[in-house]
C-alpha positions as CSV (number, residue, x, y, z in Angstrom):
1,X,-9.4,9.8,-13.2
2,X,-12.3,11.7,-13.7
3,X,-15.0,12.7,-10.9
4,X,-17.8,10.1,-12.4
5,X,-15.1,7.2,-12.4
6,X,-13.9,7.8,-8.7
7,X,-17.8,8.2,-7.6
8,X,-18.3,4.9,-9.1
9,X,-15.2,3.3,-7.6
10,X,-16.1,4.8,-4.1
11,X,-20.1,3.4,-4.6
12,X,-18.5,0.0,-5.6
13,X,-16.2,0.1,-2.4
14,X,-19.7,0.4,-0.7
15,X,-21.3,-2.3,-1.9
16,X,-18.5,-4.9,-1.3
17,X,-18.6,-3.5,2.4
18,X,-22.3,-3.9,2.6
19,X,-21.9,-7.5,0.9
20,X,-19.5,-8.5,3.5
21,X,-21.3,-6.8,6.6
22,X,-20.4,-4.4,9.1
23,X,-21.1,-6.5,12.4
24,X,-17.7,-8.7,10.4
25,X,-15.0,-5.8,10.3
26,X,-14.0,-6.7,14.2
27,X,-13.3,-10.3,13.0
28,X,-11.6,-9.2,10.0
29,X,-9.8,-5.9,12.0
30,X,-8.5,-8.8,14.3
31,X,-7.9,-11.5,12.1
32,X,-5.5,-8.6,9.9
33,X,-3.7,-7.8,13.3
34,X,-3.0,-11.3,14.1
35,X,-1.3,-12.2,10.7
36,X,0.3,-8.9,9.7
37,X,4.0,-8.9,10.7
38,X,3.9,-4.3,11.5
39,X,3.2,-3.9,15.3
40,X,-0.1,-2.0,15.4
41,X,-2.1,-0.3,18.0
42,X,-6.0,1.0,18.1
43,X,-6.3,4.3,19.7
44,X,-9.0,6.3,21.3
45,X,-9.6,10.0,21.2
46,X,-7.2,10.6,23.7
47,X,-4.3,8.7,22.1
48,X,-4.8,5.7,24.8
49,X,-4.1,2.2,23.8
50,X,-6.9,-0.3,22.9
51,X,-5.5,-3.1,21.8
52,X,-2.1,-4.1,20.5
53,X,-1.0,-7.4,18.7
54,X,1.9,-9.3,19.5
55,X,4.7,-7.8,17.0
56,X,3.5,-4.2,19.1
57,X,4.2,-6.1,22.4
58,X,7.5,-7.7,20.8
59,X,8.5,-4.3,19.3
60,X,8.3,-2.0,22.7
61,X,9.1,-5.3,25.0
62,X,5.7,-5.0,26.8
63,X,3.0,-7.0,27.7
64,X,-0.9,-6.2,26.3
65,X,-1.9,-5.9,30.1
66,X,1.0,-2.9,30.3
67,X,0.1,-1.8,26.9
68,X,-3.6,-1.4,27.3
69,X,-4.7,2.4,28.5
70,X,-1.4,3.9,28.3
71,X,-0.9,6.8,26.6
72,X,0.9,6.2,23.0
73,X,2.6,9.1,24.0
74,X,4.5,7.4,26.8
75,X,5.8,5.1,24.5
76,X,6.3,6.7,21.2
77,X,8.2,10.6,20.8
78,X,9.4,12.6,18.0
79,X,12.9,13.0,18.8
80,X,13.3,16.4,16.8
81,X,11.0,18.4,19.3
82,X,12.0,18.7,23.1
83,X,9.8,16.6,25.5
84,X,8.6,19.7,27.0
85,X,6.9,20.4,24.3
86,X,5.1,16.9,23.7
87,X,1.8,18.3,25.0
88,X,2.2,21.3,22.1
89,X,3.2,19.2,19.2
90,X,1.3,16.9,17.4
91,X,2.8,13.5,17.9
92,X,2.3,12.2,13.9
93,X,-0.6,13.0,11.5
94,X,-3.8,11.5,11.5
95,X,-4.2,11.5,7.3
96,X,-2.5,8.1,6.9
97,X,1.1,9.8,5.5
98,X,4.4,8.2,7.0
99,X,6.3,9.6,9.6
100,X,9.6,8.8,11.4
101,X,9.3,8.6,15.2
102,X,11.1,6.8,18.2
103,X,9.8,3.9,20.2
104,X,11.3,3.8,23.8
105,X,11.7,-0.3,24.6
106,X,10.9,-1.8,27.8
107,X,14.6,-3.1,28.5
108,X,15.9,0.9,27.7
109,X,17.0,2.8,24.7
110,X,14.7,3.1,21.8
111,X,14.5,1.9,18.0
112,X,13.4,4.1,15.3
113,X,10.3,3.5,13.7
114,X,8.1,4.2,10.7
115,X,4.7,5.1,11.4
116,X,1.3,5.6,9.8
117,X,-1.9,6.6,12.0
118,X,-5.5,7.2,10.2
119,X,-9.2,7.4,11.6
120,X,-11.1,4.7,11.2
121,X,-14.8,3.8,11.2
122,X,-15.7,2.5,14.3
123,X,-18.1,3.7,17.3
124,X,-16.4,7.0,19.1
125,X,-12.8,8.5,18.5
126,X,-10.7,5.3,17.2
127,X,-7.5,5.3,15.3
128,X,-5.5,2.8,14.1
129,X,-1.8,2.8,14.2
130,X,0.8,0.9,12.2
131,X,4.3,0.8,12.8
132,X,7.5,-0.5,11.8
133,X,11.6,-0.4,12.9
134,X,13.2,0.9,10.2
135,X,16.6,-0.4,11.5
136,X,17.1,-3.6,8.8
137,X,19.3,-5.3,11.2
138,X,17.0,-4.6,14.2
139,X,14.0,-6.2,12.1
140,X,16.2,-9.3,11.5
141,X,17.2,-10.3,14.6
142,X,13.6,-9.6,16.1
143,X,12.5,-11.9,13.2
144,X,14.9,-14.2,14.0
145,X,13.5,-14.5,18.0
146,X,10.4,-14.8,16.7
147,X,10.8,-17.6,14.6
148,X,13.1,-19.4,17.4
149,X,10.0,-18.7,20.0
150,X,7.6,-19.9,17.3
151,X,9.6,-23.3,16.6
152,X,10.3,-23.9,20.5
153,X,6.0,-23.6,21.4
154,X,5.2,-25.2,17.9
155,X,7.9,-28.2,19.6
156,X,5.9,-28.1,22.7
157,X,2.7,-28.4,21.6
158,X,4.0,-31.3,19.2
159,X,5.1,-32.7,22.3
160,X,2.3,-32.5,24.5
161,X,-0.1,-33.6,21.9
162,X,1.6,-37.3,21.6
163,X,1.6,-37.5,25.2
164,X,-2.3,-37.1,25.2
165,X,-2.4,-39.4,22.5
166,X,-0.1,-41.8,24.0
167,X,-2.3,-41.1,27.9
168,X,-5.3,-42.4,26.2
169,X,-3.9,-45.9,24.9
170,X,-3.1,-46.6,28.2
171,X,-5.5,-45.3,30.4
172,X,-7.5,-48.1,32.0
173,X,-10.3,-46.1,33.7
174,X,-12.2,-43.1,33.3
175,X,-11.1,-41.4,35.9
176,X,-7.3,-41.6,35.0
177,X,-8.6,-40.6,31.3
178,X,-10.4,-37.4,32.1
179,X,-7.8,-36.6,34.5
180,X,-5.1,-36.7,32.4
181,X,-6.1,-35.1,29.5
182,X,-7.1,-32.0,31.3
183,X,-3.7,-31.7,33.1
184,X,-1.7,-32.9,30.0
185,X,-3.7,-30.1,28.1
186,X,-3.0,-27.1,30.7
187,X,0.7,-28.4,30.7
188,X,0.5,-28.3,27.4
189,X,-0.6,-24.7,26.7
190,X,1.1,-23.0,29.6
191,X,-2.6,-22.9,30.9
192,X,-3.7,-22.2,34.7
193,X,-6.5,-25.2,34.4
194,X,-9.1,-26.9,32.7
195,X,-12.5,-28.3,33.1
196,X,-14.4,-31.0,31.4
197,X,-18.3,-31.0,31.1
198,X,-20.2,-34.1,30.3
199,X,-24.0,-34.2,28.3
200,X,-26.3,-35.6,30.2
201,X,-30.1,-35.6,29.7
202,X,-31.2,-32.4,30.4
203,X,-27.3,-30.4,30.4
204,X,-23.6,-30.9,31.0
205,X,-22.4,-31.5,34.7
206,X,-18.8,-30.9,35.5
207,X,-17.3,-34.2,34.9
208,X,-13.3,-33.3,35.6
209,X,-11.2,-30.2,36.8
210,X,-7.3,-30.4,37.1
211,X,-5.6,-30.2,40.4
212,X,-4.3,-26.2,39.8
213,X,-8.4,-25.4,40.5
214,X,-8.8,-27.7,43.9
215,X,-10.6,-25.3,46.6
216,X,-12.4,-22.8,43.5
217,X,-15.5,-22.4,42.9
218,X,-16.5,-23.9,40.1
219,X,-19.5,-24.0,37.7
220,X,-21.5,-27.7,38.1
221,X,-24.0,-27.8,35.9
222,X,-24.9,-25.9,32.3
223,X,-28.7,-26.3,31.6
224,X,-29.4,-26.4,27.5
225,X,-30.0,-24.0,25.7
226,X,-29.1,-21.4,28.8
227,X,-25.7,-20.1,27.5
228,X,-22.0,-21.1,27.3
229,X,-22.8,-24.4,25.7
230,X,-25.2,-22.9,23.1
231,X,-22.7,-20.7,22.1
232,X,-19.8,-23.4,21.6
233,X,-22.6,-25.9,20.2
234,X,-23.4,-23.4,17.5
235,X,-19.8,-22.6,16.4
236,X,-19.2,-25.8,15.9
237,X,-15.5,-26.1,16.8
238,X,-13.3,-24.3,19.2
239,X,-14.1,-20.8,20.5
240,X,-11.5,-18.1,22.0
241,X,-13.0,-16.3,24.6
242,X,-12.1,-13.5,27.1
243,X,-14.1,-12.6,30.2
244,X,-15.5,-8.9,30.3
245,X,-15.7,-6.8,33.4
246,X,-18.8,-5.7,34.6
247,X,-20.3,-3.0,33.5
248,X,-21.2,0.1,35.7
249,X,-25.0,-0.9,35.8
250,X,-24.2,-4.5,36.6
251,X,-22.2,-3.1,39.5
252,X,-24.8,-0.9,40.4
253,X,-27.6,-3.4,40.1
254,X,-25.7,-5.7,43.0
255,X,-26.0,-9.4,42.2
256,X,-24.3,-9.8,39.1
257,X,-26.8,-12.5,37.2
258,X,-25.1,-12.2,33.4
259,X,-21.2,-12.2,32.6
260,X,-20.1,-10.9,28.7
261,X,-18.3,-13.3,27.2
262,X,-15.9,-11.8,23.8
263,X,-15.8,-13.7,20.7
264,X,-11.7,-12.8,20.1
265,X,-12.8,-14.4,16.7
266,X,-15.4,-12.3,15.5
267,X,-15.6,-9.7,18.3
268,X,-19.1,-10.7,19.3
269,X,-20.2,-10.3,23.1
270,X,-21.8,-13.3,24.5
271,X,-23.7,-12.6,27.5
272,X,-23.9,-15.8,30.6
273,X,-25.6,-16.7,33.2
274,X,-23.0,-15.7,35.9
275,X,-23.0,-19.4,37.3
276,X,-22.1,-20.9,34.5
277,X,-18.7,-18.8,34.1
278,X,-15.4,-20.6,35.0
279,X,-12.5,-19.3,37.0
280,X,-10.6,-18.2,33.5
281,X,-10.2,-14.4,32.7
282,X,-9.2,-16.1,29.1
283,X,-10.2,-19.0,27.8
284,X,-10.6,-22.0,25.1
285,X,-13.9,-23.3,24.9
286,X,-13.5,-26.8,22.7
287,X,-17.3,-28.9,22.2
288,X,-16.1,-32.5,21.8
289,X,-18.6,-34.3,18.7
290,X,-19.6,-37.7,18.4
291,X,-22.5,-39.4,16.0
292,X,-23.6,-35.8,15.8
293,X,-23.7,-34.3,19.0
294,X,-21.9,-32.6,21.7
295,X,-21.2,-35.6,24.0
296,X,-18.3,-32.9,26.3
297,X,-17.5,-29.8,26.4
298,X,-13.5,-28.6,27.5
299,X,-12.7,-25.3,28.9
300,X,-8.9,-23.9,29.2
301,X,-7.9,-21.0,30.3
302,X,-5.8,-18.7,31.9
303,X,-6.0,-16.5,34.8
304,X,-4.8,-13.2,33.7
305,X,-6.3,-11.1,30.5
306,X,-3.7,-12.4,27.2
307,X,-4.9,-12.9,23.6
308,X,-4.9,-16.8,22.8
309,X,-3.5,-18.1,19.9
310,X,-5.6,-19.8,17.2
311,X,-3.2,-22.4,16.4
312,X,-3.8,-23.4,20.0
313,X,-7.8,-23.4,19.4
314,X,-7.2,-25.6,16.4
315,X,-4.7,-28.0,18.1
316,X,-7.8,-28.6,20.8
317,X,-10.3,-28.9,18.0
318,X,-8.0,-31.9,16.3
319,X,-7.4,-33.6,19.8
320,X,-10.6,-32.7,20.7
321,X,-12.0,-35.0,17.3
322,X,-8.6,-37.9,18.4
323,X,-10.5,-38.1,21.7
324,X,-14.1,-38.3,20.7
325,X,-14.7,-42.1,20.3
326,X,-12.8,-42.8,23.5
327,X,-14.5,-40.0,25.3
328,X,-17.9,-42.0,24.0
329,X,-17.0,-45.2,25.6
330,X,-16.3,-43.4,29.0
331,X,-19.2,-41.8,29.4
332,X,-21.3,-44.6,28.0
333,X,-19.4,-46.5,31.2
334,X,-20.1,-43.8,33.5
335,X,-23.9,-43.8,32.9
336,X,-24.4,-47.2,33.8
337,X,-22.1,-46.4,37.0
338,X,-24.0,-43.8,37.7
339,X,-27.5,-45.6,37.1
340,X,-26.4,-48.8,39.3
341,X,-25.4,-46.3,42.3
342,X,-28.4,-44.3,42.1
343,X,-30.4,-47.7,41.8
344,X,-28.9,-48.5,44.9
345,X,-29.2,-45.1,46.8
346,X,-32.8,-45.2,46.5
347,X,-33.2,-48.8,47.4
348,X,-31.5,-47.4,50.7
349,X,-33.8,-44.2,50.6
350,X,-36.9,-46.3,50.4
351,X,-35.4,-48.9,53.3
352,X,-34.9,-45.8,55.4
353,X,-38.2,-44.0,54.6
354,X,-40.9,-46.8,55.0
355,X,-41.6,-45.8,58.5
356,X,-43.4,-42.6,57.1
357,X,-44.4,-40.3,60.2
358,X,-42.1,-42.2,62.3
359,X,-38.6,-41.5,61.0
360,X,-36.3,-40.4,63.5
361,X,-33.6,-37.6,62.9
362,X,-30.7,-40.6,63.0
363,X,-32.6,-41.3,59.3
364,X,-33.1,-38.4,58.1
365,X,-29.7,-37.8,59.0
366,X,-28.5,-40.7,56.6
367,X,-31.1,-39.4,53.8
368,X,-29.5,-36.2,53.3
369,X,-25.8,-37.9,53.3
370,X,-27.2,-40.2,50.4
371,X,-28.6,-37.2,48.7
372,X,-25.7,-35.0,49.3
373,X,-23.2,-37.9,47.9
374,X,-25.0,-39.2,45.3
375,X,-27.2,-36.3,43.4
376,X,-24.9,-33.3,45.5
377,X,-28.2,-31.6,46.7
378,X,-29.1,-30.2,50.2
379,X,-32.3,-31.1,52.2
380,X,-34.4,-28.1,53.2
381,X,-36.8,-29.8,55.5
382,X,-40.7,-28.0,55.2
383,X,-43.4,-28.1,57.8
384,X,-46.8,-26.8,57.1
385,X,-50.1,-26.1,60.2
386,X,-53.0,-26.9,58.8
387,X,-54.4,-23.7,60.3
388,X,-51.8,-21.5,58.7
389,X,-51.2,-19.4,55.7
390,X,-47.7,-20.0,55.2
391,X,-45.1,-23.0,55.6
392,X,-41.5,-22.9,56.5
393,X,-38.6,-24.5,54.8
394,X,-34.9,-25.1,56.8
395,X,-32.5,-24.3,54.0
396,X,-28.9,-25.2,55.1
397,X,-26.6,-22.6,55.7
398,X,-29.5,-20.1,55.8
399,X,-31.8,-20.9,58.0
400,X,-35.8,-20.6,58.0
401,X,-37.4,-19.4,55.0
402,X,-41.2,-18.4,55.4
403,X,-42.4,-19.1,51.9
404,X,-45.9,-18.4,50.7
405,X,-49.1,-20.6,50.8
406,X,-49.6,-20.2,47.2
407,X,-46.4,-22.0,46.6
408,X,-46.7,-24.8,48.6
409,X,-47.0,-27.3,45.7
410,X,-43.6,-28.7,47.7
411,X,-45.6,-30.2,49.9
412,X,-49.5,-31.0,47.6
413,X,-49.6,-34.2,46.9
414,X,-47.3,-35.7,49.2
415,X,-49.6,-35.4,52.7
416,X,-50.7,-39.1,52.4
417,X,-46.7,-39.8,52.1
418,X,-46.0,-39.1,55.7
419,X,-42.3,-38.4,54.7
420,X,-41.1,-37.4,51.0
421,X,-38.6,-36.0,49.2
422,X,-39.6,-33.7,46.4
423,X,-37.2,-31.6,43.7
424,X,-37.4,-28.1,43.6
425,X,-37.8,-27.7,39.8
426,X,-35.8,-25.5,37.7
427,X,-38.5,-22.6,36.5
428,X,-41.1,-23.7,38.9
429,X,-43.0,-21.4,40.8
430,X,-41.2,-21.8,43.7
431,X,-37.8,-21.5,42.2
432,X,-38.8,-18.1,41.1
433,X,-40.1,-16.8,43.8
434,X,-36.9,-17.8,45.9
435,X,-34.3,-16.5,43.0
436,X,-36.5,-12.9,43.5
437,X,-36.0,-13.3,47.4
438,X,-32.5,-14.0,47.1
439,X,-32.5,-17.5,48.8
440,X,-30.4,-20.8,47.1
């Protein structure tokens, strides 16, 4: 082939990269690792681990967790050059040309493998590595485990998506329905727990966890438009996600006020408000549709860092669609629940509060139960001098909180009232000022 012919086949490489776009080669890097059947391995400069699909972690009998930021050298060696000499001699070429190592294996011994490494375009020092066992028989039989393990979870998953199905026939309240679901998914995917969100006006409050997250903190409420349910709203269907650390400057800064979230997908970073992240290192994020809109939104996940499987995103998205029309019909029964109780809590509000000035503390007492039971808030009491420039609010669990005159809108407007009870708004002035000051 001539010079002019290969510059025109390298120009037209080019272009079908540029069609395609760079921010998609992590999707399509990870989507390749996920279906080829080599193990394969990403490498940094210093021949440390990145990532690693699952035939790597079958072939060397390791986990990712183990296999991330080891040394390839501590797991891979050239068995024709001493291991004294391992810090002398390169360990295989970096050009892309095939070369016949050893791979030591977790439970002892080693297999002999064939092995390719090349550079590849990415931001710093990053190889990729591709691997085989050149041992037929070994192959086979690792084949044949894998095919045994892949027909024993597709069995489970089978199994625990007709006993969802079958749950939901027979469920005769919505408490038993969101319940079970959620546990029969975790048991299901070999999950550490799962959390349902439901739409309401204004953003999704956590409807349903399963029993495995009882004492946790948990996330409550995700406004619109904030984050995590933009994200999944977006996509569309199910979304595998992973939880980032923190970075150095978020560590630095203190108060962590944004998580990353990573796409495993496409290998977009999401970034969170850090209340709205869930007690999951890895999770499946699955929106649930009906007449066009997100009505719920489930969350499984796992406690420890492990690549999830997309057949398991897919099997959510399909119950996930199963479950829509009776999801509808739950909710639809929990609104009106919900509006009858609150109808009732403030007819017991206004009973308590018609004495105005008078109220006694036994009262107020029985207002912030009702508050705290019914809409899960906390009174912070405010009293104002007329003489003075600043008023003070009793926030529970923190005590007095001297907040400036400027911002006592709290309390304009409500003098003639005697006794009130007034919403701190989410973005209001005063909810600003007390995020900056570092009060709830």
């Amino acid at each position: 082939m001539d010079s002019t012919s290969q510059d025109r086949e390298g120009a037209g490489q080019l272009a079908r990269v540029d069609r395609m776009g760079k921010g998609a080669l992590p999707g399509v890097l990870a989507a390749l690792m996920a279906l080829t059947s080599d193990a394969v391995l990403t490498l940094d400069g210093d021949a440390r681990i990145l990532t690693a699909n699952a035939q790597a972690e079958a072939l060397t009998e390791l986990t990712l967790d183990e296999l991330v930021g080891t040394s390839v050298r501590d797991i891979l060696f050239n068995p024709n050059h001493p291991s004294d000499a391992g810090a002398y001699v390169p360990l295989l070429p970096t050009d892309g040309s095939l070369t016949e190592l050893s791979c030591r294996l977790a439970s002892g011994g080693a297999a002999t493998v064939a092995a390719r490494c090349d550079r590849v375009s990415a931001p710093g020092e990053t190889y990729l590595l591709v691997m085989r066992p050149t041992d037929a028989l070994l192959a086979a039989e690792r084949d044949h485990d894998r095919l045994l393990d892949e027909l024993s979870l597709a069995n489970r998953r089978l199994s625990g998506t007709l006993r969802i199905v079958l749950d939901t026939i027979d469920a005769d309240d919505v408490e038993s329905l969101f319940g079970g679901v959620l546990e029969q998914m975790t048991d299901t995917l070999d999950a550490h727990g799962a959390l349902l969100f439901v739409a309401e006006s204004s953003g999704y409050r956590l409807g349903a966890s399963t029993a495995s997250l009882e004492g946790r903190r948990l996330p409550q409420y995700m406004a619109y438009g904030e984050g995590l349910e933009t994200i999944v709203t977006r996509a569309g269907n199910a979304l595998r996600l992973r939880l980032l650390p923190p970075s150095e400057q978020s560590l630095r800064a203190g108060a962590l006020a944004t998580r990353e979230l990573l796409d495993e997908e496409s290998g977009e970073r999401h970034a969170v408000p850090a209340r709205q992240v869930p007690p999951f290192t890895s999770l499946i994020c699955v929106p649930v549709w009906f007449g066009g809109h997100v009505i719920a939104i489930i969350e499984v996940g796992w406690a420890e860092a492990r690549p999830t499987r997309r057949d398991d995103a897919r099997l959510l998205d399909s119950v996930s669609q199963y479950l829509s029309i009776e999801f509808a019909a739950a909710i639809s029964t929990i609104r009106t629940e919900r509006a009858q109780r609150l109808d009732r809590a403030a007819q017991k509000l206004s009973e308590v509060l018609e004495d105005g000035p008078d109220v006694d503390e036994d009262a107020l007492s029985r207002v912030r139960e009702t508050l705290a039971s019914e809409l899960g808030v906390e009174l912070a009491p405010v009293t104002t001098e007329p003489f003075e420039d600043t008023c003070v609010a009793s926030v529970p669990g923190v005590g007095d909180v001297e907040l400036p005159r400027p911002l006592g809108e709290l309390t304009r407007g409500y003098a003639d009232a005697g006794v009130a009870v007034a919403p701190i708004g989410r973005g209001s002035a005063l909810a600003t000022w007390l995020a900056h000051a570092g009060k709830p």
